[in-house]
C-alpha positions, 0 to 999 in steps of 0.5 A, spaced: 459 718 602 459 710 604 459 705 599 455 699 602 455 692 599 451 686 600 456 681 604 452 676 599 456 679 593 462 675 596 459 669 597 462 665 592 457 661 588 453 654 589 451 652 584 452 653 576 454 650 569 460 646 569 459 643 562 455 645 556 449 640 559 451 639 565 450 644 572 452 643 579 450 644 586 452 644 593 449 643 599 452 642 605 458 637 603 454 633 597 457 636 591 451 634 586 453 634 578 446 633 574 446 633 566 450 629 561 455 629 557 463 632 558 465 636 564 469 642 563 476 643 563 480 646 568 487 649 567 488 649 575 484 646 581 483 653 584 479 655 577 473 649 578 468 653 581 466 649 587 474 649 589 472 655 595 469 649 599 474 644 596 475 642 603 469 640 605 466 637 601 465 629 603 460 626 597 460 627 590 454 625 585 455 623 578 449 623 574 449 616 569 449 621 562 456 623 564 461 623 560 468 625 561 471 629 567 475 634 566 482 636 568 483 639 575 475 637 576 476 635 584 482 637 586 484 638 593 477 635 595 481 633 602 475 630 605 473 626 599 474 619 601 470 614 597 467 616 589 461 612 585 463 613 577 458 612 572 458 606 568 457 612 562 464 614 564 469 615 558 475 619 562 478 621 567 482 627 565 489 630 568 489 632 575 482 630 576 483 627 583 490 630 585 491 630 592 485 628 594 489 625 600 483 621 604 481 617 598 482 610 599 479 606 594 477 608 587 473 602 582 474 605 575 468 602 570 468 599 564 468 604 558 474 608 560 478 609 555 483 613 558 487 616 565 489 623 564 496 624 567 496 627 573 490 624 575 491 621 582 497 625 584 498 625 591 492 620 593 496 618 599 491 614 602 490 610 595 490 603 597 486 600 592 484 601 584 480 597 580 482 598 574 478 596 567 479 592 560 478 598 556 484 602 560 487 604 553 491 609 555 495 612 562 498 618 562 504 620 566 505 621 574 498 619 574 499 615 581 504 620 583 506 621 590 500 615 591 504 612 597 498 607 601 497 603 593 500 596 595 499 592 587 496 594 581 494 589 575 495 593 568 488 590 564 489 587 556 488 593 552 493 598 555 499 601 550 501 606 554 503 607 559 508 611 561 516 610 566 514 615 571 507 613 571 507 610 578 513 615 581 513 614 588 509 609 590 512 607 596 508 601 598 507 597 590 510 591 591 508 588 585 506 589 578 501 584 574 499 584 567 493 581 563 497 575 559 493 577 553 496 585 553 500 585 547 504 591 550 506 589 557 509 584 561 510 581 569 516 576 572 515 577 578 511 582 579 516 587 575 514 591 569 517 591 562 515 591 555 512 585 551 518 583 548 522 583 555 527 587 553 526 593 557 525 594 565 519 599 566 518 599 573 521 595 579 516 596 585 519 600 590 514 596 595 518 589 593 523 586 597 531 584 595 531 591 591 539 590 592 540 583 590 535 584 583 537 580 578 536 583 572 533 577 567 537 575 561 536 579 554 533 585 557 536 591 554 535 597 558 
């Protein structure tokens, strides 16, 4: 005896639920995400379920009600060199983007609260990102390994940001802070707390690495 199967049954799925009110569709290389609300979390990019045409996706459309999206979302989209967020956006969760290595530019909108960690690990292509005022939080690693990323401004409203944060951005060669952030600092393009008493990060991107000369009454 014989066992027939259908090679449709393993054919992976091009459309479905990624949310409690959110659906997802693929044709050709637009991933479409309609519905609102918050996107599903995932604990690994492999277990999003469109991650089996990862690679070829070259567009992603959002719908404005979306809310938040989730961990692991689009990593590995290796062909994905630009993305629209909705202005409806609150979260971008951890590894959402990881290594989505054409990436180049990203503006987040107004309304995000919070970056998950992660969330743009390995975006070498990263050159620009835009970063808005009602940025609360940025979790760890969250520019990790984003080598093409020249300069980036920490918005009013941020209070967290981790020391590891921008970890391996080559190219930063500076790091500027809204003067009305209560948390943050600049001199120079270097990162420290409000009082100035801690060095958080030199911009490995900034000339004269050597002869840097830590300011006066910082502290660690």
């Amino acid at each position: 005896y014989f066992c027939v199967m259908s090679l449709n049954s393993y054919a992976a799925e091009k459309s479905g639920s990624c949310g409690t009110f959110l659906e997802w569709s693929l044709s050709g290389d637009v991933l479409t995400i309609s519905g609102s609300g918050d996107m599903a979390d995932y604990s690994d990019s492999k277990l999003a379920p469109w991650y089996p045409y990862a690679e070829d996706i070259k567009t992603i459309s959002l719908p404005s009600g979306l809310l938040s999206i989730g961990d692991f979302a689009f990593g590995e989209c290796t062909s994905l060199a630009s993305i629209d967020l909705p202005n409806s956006l609150t979260s971008i969760g951890s590894s959402a983007f990881s290594w989505c290595t054409i990436l180049m530019s990203i503006d987040i909108p107004d309304g995000v609260t919070s970056i998950g960690e992660y969330a743009f690990d390995g975006c070498v292509s990263l050159a620009t990102i835009q970063l808005p005022d009602s940025i609360v939080a940025i979790g760890e690693y969250a520019f990790n390994e984003c080598g093409a990323l020249k300069s980036i401004r920490i918005p009013k409203n941020v209070s967290s940001i981790e020391d590891n944060t921008f970890n391996n951005c080559n190219s930063i060669s500076g790091i500027t802070v809204d003067a009305d952030n209560q948390y943050y600092a600049s001199i120079d393009g270097v990162l420290f707390n409000k009082a100035k008493t801690v060095l958080i990060r030199y911009p490995l991107g900034k000339n004269n690495i050597t002869n840097y000369a830590i300011p006066q009454g910082v502290k660690e």
